[in-house]
mmCIF file of the N, C-alpha and C atoms, coordinates in Angstrom:
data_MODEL
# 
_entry.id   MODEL 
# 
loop_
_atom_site.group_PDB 
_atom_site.id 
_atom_site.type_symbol 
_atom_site.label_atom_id 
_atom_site.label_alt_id 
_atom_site.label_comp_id 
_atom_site.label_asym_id 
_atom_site.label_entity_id 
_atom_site.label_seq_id 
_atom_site.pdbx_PDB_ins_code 
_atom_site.Cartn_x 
_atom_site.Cartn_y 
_atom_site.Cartn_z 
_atom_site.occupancy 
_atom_site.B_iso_or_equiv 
_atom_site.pdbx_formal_charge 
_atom_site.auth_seq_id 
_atom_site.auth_comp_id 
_atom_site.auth_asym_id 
_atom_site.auth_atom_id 
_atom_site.pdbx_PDB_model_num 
ATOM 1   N N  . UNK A 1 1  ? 113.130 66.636  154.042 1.00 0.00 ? 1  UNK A N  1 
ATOM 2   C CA . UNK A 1 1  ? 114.042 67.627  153.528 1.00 0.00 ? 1  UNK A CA 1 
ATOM 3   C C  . UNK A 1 1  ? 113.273 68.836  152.988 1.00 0.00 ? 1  UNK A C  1 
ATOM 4   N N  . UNK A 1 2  ? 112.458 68.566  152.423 1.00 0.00 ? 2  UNK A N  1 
ATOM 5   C CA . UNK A 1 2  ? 111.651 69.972  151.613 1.00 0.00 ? 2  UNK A CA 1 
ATOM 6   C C  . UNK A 1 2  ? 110.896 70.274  152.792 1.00 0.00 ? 2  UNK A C  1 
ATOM 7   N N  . UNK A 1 3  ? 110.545 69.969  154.061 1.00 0.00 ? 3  UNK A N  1 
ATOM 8   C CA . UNK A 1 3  ? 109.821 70.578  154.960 1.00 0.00 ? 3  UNK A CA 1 
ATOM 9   C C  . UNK A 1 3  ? 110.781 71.734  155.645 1.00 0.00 ? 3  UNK A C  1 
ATOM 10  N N  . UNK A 1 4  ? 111.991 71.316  155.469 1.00 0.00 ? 4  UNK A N  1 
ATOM 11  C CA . UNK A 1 4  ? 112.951 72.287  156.104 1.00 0.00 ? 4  UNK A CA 1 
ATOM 12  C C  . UNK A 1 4  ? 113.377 73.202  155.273 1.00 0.00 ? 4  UNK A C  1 
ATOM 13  N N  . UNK A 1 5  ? 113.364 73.104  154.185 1.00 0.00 ? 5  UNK A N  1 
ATOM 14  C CA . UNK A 1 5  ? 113.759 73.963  153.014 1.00 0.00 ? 5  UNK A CA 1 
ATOM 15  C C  . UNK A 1 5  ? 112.666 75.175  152.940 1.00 0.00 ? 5  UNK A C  1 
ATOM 16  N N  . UNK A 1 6  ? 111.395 74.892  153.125 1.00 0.00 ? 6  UNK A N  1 
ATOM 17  C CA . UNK A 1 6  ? 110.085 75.656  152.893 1.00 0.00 ? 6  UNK A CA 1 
ATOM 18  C C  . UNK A 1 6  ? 110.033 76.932  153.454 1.00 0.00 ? 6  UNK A C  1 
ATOM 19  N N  . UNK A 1 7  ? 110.176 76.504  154.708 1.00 0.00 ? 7  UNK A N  1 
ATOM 20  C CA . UNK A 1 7  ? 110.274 78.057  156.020 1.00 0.00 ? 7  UNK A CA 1 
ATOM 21  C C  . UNK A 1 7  ? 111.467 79.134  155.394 1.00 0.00 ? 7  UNK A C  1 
ATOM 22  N N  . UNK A 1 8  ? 112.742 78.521  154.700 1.00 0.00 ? 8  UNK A N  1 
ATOM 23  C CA . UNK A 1 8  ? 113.537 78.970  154.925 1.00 0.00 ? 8  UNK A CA 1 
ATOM 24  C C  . UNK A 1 8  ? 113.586 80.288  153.111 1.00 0.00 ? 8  UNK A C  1 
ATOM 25  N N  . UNK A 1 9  ? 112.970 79.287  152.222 1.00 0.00 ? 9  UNK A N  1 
ATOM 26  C CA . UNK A 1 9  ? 112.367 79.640  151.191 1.00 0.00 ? 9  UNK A CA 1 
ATOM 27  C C  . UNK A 1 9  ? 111.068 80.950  151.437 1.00 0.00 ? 9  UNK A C  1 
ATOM 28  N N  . UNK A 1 10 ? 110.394 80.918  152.448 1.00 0.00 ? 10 UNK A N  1 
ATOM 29  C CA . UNK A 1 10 ? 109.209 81.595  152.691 1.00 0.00 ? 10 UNK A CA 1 
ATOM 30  C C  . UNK A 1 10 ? 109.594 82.694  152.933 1.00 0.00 ? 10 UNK A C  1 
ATOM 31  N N  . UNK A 1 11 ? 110.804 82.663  153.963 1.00 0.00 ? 11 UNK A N  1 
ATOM 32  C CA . UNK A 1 11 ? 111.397 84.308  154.524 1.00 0.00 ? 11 UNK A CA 1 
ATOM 33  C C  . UNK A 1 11 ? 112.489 84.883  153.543 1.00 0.00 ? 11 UNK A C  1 
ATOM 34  N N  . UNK A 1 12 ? 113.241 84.037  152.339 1.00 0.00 ? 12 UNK A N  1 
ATOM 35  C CA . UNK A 1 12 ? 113.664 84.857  151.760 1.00 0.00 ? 12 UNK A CA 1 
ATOM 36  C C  . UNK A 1 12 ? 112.745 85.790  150.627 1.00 0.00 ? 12 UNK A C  1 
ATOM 37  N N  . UNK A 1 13 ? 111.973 84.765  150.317 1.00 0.00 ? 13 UNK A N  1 
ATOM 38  C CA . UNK A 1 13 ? 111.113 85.023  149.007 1.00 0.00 ? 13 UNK A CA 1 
ATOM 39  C C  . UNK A 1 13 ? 110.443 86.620  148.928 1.00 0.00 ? 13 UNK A C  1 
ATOM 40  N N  . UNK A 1 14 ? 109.783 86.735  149.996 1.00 0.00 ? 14 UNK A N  1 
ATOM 41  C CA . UNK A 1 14 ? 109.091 88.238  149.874 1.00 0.00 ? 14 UNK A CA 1 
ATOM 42  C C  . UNK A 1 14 ? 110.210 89.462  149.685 1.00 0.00 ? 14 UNK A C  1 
ATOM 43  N N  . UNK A 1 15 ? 111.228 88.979  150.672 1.00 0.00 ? 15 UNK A N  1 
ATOM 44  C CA . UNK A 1 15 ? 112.355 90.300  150.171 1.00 0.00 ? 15 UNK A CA 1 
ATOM 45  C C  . UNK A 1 15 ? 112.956 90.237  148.893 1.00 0.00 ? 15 UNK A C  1 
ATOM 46  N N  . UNK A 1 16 ? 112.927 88.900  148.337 1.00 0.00 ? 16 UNK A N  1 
ATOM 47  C CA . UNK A 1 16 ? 113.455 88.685  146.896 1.00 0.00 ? 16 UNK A CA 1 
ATOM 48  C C  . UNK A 1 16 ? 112.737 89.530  145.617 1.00 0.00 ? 16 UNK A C  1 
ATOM 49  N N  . UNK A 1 17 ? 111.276 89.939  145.960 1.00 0.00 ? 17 UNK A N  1 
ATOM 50  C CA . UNK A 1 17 ? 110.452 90.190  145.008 1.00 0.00 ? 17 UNK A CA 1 
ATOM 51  C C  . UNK A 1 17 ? 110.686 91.534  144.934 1.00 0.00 ? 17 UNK A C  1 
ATOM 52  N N  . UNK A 1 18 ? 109.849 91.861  143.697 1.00 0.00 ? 18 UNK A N  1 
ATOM 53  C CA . UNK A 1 18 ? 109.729 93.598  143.635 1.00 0.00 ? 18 UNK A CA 1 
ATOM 54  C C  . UNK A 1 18 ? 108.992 93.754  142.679 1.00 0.00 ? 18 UNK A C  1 
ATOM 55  N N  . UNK A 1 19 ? 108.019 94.969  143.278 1.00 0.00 ? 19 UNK A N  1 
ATOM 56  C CA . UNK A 1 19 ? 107.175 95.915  141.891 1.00 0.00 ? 19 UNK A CA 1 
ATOM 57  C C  . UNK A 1 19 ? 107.565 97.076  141.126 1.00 0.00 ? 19 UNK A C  1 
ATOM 58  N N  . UNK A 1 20 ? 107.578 96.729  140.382 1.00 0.00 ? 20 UNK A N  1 
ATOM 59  C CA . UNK A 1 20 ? 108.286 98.181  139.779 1.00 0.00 ? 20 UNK A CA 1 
ATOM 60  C C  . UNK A 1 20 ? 106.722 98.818  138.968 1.00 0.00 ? 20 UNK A C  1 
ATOM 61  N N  . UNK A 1 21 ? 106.729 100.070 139.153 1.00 0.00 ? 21 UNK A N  1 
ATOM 62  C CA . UNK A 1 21 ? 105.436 101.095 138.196 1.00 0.00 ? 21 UNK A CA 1 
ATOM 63  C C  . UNK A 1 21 ? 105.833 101.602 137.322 1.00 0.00 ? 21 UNK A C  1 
ATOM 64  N N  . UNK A 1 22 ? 105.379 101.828 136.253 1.00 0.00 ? 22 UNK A N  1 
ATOM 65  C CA . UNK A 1 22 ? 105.799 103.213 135.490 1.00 0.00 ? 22 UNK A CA 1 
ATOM 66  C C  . UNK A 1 22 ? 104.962 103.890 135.103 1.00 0.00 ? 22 UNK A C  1 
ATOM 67  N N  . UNK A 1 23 ? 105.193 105.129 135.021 1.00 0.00 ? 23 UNK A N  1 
ATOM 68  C CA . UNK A 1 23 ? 104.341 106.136 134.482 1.00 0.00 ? 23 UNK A CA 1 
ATOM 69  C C  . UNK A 1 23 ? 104.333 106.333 132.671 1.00 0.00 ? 23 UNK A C  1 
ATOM 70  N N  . UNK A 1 24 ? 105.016 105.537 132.141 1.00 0.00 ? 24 UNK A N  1 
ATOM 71  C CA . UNK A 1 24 ? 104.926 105.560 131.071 1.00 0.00 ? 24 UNK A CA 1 
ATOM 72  C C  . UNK A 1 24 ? 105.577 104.232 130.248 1.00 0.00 ? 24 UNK A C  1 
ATOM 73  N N  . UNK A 1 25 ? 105.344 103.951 129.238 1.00 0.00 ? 25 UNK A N  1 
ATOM 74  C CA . UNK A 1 25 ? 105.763 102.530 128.370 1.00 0.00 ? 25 UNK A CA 1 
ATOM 75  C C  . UNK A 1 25 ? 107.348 103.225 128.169 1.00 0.00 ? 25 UNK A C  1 
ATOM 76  N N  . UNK A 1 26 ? 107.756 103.819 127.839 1.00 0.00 ? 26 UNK A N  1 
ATOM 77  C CA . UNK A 1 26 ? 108.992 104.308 127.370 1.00 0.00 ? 26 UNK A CA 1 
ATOM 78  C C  . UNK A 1 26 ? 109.777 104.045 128.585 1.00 0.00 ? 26 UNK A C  1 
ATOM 79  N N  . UNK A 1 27 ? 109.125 104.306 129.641 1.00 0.00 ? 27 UNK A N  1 
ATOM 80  C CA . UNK A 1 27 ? 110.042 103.483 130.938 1.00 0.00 ? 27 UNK A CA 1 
ATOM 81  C C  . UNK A 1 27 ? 110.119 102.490 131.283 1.00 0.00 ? 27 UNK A C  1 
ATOM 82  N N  . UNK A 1 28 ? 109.066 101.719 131.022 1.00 0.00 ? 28 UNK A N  1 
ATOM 83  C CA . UNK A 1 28 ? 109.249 100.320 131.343 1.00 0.00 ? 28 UNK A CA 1 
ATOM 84  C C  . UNK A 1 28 ? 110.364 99.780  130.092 1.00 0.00 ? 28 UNK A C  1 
ATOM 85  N N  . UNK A 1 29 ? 110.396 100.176 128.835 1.00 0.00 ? 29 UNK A N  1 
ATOM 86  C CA . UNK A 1 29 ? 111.111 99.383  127.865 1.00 0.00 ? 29 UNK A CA 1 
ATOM 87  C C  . UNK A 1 29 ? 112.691 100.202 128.478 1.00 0.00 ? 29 UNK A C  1 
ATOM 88  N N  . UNK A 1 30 ? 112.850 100.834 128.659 1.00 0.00 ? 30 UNK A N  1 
ATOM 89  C CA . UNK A 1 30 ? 114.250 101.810 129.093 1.00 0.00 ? 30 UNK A CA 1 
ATOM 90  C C  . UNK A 1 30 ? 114.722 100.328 130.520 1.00 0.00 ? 30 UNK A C  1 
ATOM 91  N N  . UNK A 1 31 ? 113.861 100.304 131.199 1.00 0.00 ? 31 UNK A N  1 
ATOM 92  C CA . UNK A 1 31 ? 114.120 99.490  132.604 1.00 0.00 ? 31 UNK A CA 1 
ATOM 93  C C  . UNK A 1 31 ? 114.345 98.468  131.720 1.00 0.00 ? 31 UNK A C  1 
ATOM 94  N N  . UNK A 1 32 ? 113.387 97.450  130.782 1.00 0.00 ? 32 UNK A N  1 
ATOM 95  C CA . UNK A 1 32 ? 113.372 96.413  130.677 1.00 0.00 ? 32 UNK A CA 1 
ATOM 96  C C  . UNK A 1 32 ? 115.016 96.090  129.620 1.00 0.00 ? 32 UNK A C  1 
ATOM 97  N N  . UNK A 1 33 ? 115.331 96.867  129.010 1.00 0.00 ? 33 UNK A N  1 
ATOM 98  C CA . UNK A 1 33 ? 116.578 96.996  128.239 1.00 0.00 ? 33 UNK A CA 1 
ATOM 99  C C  . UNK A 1 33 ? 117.300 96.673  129.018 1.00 0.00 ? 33 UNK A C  1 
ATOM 100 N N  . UNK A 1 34 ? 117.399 97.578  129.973 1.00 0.00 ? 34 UNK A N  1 
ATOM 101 C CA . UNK A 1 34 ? 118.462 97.845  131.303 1.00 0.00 ? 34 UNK A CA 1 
ATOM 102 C C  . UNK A 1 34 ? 118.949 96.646  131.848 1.00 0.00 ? 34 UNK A C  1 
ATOM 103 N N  . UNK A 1 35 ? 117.700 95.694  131.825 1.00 0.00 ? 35 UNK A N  1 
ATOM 104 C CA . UNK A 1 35 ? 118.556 94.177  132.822 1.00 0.00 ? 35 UNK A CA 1 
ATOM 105 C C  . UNK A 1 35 ? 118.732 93.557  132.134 1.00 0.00 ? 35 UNK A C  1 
ATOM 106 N N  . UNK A 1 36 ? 117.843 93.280  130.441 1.00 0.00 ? 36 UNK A N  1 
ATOM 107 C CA . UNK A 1 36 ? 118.571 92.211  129.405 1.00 0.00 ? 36 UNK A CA 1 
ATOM 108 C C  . UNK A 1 36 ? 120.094 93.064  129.034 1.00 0.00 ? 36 UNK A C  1 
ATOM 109 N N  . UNK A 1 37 ? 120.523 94.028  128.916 1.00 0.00 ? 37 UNK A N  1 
ATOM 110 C CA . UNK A 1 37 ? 121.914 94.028  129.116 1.00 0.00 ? 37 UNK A CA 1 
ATOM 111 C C  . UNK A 1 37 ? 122.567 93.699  129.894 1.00 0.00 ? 37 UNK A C  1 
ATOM 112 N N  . UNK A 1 38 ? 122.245 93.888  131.361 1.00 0.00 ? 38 UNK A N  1 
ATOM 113 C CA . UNK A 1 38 ? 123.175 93.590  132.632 1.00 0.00 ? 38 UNK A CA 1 
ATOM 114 C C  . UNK A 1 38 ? 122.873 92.443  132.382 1.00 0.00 ? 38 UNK A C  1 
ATOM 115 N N  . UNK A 1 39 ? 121.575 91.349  132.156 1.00 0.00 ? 39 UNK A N  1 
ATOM 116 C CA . UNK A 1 39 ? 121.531 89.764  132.299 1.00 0.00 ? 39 UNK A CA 1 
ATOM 117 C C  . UNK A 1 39 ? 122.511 89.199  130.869 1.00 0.00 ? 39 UNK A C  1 
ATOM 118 N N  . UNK A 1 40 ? 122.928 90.276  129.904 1.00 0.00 ? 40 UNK A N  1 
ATOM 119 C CA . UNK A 1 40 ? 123.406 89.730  128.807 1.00 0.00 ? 40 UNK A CA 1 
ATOM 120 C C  . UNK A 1 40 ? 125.173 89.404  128.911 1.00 0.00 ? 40 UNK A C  1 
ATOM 121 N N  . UNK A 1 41 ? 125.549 90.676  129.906 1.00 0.00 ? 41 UNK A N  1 
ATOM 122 C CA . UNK A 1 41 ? 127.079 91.076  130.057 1.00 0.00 ? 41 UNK A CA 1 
ATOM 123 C C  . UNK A 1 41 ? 127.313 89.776  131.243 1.00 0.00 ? 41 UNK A C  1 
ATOM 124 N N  . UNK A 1 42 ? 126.211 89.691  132.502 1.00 0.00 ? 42 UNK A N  1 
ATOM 125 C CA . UNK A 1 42 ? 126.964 88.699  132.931 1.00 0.00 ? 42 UNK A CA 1 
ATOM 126 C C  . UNK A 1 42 ? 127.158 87.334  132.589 1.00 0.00 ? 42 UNK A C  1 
ATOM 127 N N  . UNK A 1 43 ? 126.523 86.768  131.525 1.00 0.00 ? 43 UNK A N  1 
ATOM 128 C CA . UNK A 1 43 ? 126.301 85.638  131.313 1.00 0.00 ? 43 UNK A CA 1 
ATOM 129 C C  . UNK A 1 43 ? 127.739 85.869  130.467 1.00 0.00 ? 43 UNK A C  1 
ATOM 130 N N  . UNK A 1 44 ? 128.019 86.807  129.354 1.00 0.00 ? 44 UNK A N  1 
ATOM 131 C CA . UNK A 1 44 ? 129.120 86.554  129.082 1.00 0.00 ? 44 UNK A CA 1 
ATOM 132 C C  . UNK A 1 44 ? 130.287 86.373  129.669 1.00 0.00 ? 44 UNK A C  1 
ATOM 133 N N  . UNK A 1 45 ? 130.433 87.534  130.938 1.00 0.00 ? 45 UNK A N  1 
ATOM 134 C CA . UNK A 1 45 ? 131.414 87.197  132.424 1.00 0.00 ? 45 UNK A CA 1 
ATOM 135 C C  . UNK A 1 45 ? 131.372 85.515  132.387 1.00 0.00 ? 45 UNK A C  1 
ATOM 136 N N  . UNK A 1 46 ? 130.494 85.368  132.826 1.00 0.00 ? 46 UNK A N  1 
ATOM 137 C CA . UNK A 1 46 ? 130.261 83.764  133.350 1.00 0.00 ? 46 UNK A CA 1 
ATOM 138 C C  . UNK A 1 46 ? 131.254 82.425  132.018 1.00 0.00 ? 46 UNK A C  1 
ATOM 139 N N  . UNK A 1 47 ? 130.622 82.782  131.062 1.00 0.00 ? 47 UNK A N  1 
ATOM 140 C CA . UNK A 1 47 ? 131.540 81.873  129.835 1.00 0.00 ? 47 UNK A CA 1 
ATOM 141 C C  . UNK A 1 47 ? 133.411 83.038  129.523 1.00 0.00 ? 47 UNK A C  1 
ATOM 142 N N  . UNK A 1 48 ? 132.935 83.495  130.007 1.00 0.00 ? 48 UNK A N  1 
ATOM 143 C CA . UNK A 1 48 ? 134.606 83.890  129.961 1.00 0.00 ? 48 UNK A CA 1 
ATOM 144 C C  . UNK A 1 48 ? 135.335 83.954  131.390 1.00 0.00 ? 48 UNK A C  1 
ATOM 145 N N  . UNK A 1 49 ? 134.793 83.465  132.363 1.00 0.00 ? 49 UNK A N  1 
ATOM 146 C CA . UNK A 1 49 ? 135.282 82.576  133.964 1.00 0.00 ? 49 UNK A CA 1 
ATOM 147 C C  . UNK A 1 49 ? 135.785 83.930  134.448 1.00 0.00 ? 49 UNK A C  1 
ATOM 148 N N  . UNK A 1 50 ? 135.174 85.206  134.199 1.00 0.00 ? 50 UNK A N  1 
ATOM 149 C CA . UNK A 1 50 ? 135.249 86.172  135.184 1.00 0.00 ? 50 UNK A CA 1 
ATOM 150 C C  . UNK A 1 50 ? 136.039 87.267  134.797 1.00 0.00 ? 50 UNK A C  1 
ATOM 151 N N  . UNK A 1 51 ? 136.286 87.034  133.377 1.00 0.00 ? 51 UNK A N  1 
ATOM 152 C CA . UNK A 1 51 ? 137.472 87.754  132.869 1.00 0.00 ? 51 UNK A CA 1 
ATOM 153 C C  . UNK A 1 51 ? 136.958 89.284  131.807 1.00 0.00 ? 51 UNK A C  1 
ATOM 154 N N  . UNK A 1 52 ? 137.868 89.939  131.916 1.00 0.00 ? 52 UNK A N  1 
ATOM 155 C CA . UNK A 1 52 ? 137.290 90.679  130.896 1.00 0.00 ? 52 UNK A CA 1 
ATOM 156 C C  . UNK A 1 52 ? 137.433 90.085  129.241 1.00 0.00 ? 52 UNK A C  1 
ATOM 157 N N  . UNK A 1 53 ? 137.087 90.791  128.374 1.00 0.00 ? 53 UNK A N  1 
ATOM 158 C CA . UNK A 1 53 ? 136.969 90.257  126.968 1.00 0.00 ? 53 UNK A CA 1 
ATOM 159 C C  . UNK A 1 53 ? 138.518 90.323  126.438 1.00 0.00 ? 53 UNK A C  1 
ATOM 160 N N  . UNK A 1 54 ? 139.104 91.698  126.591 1.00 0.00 ? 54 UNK A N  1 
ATOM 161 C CA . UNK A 1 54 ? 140.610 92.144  126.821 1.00 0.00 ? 54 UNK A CA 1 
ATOM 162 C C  . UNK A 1 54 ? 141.286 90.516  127.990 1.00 0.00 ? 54 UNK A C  1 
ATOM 163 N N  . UNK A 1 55 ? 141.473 90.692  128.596 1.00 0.00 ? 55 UNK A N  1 
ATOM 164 C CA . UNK A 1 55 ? 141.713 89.336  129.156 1.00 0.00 ? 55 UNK A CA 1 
ATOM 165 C C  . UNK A 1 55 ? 141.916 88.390  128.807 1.00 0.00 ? 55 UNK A C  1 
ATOM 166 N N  . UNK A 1 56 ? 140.894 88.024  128.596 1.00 0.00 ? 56 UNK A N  1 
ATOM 167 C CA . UNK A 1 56 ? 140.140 86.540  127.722 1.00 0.00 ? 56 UNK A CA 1 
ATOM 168 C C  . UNK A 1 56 ? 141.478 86.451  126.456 1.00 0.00 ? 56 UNK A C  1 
ATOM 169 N N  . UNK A 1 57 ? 141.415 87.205  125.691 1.00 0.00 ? 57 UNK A N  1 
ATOM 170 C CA . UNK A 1 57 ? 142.216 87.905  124.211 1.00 0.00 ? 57 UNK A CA 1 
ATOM 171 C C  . UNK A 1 57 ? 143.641 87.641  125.001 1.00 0.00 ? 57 UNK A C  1 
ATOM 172 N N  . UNK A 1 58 ? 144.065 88.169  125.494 1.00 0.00 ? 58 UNK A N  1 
ATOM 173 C CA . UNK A 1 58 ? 145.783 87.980  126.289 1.00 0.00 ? 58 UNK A CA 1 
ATOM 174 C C  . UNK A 1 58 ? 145.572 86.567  126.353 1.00 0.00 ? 58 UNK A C  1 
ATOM 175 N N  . UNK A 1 59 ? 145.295 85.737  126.991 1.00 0.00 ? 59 UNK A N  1 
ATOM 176 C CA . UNK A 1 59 ? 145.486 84.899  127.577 1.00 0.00 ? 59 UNK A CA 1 
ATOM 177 C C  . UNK A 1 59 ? 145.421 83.651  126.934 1.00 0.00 ? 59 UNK A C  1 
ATOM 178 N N  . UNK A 1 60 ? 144.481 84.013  125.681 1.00 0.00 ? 60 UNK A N  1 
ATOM 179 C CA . UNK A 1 60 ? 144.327 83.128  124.695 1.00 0.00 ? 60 UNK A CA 1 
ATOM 180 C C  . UNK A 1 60 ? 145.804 83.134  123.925 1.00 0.00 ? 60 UNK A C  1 
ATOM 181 N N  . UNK A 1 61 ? 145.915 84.415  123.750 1.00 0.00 ? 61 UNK A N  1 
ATOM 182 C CA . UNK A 1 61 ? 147.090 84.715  122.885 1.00 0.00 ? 61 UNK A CA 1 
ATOM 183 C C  . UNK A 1 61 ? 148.738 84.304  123.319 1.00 0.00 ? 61 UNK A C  1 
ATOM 184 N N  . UNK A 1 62 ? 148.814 84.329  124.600 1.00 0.00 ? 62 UNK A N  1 
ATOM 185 C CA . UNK A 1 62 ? 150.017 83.710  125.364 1.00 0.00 ? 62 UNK A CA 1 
ATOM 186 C C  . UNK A 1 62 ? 150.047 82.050  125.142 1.00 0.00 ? 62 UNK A C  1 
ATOM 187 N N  . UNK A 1 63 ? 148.375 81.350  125.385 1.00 0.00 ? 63 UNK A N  1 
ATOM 188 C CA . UNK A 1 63 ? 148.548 79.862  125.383 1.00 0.00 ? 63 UNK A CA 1 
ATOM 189 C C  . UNK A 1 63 ? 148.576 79.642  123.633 1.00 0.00 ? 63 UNK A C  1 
ATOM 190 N N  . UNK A 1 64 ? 147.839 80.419  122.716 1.00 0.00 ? 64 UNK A N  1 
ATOM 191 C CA . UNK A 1 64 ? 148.038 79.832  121.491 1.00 0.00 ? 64 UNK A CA 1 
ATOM 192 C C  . UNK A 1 64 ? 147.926 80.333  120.629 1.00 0.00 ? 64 UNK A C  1 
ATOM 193 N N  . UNK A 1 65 ? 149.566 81.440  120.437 1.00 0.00 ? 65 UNK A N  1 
ATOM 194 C CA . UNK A 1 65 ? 149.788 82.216  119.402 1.00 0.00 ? 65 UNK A CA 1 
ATOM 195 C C  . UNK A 1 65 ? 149.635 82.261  118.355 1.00 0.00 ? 65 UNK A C  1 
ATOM 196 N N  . UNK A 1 66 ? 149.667 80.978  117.732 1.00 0.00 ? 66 UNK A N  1 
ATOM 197 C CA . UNK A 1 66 ? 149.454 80.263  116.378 1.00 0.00 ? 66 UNK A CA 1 
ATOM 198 C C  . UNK A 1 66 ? 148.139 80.140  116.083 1.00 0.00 ? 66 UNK A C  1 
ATOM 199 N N  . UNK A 1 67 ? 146.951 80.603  116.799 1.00 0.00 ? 67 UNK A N  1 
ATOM 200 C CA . UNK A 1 67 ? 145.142 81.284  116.459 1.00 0.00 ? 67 UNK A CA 1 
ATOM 201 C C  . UNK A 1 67 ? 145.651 82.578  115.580 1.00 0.00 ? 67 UNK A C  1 
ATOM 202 N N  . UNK A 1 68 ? 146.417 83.442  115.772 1.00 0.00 ? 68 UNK A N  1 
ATOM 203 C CA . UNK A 1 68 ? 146.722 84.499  115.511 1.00 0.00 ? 68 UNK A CA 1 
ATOM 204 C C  . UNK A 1 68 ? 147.131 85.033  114.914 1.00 0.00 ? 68 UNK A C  1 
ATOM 205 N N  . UNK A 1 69 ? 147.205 86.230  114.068 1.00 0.00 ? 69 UNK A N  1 
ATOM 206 C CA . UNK A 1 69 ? 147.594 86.488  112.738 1.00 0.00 ? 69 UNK A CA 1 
ATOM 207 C C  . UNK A 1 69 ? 147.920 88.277  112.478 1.00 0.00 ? 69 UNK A C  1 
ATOM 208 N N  . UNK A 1 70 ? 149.756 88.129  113.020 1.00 0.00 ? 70 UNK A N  1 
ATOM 209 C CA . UNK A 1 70 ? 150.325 89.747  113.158 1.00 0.00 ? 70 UNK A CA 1 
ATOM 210 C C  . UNK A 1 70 ? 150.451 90.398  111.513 1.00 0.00 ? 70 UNK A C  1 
ATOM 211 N N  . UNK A 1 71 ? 149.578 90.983  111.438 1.00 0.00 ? 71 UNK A N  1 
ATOM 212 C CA . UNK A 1 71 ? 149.290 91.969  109.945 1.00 0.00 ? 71 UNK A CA 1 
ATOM 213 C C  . UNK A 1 71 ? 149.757 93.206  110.664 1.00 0.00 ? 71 UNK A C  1 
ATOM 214 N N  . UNK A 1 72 ? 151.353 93.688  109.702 1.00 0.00 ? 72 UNK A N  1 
ATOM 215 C CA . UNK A 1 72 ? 151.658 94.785  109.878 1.00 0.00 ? 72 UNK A CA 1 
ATOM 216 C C  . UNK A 1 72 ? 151.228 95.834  109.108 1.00 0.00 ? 72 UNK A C  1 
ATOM 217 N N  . UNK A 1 73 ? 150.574 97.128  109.089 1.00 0.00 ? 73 UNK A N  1 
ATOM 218 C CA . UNK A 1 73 ? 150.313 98.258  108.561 1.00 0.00 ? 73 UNK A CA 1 
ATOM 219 C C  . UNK A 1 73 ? 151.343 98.809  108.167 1.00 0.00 ? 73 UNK A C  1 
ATOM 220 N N  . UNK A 1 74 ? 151.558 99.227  107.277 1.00 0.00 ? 74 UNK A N  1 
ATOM 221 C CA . UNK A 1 74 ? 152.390 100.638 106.528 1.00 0.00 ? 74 UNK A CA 1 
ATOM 222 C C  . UNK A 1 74 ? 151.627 101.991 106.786 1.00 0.00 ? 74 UNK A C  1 
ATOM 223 N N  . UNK A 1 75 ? 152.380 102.943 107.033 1.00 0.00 ? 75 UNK A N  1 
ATOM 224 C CA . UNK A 1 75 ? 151.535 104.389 106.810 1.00 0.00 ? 75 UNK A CA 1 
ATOM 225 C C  . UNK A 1 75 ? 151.633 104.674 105.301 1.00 0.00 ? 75 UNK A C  1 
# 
């Protein structure tokens, strides 16, 4: 099984990779920000099954109103 897996592993792998340069530290931390947010937002996607946060909030609120707590404002 892993003999067949290997080849197939070999030809994705090089296109998988990448170098990135920078000409300066302020870019690399700007880049490196850049994907711990995108790696941060999807992981939250992922525990909220694809939903937005707004979403998530409705849906909770339809199955279990009684989490919830309507505080009316006065002007």
């Amino acid at each position: 099984m892993a003999s067949a897996v290997y080849p197939m592993w070999k030809a994705i792998s090089p296109g998988g990779r990448k170098r990135f340069f920078y000409d300066t530290q302020q870019q690399l931390k700007a880049h490196l920000s850049d994907f711990i947010a995108a790696y941060n937002f999807a992981s939250q996607l992922k525990t909220l099954r694809g939903l937005t946060p707004y979403e998530a909030i409705c849906n909770l609120w339809t199955q279990e109103p009684t989490r919830f707590t309507l505080i009316k404002c006065r002007d």
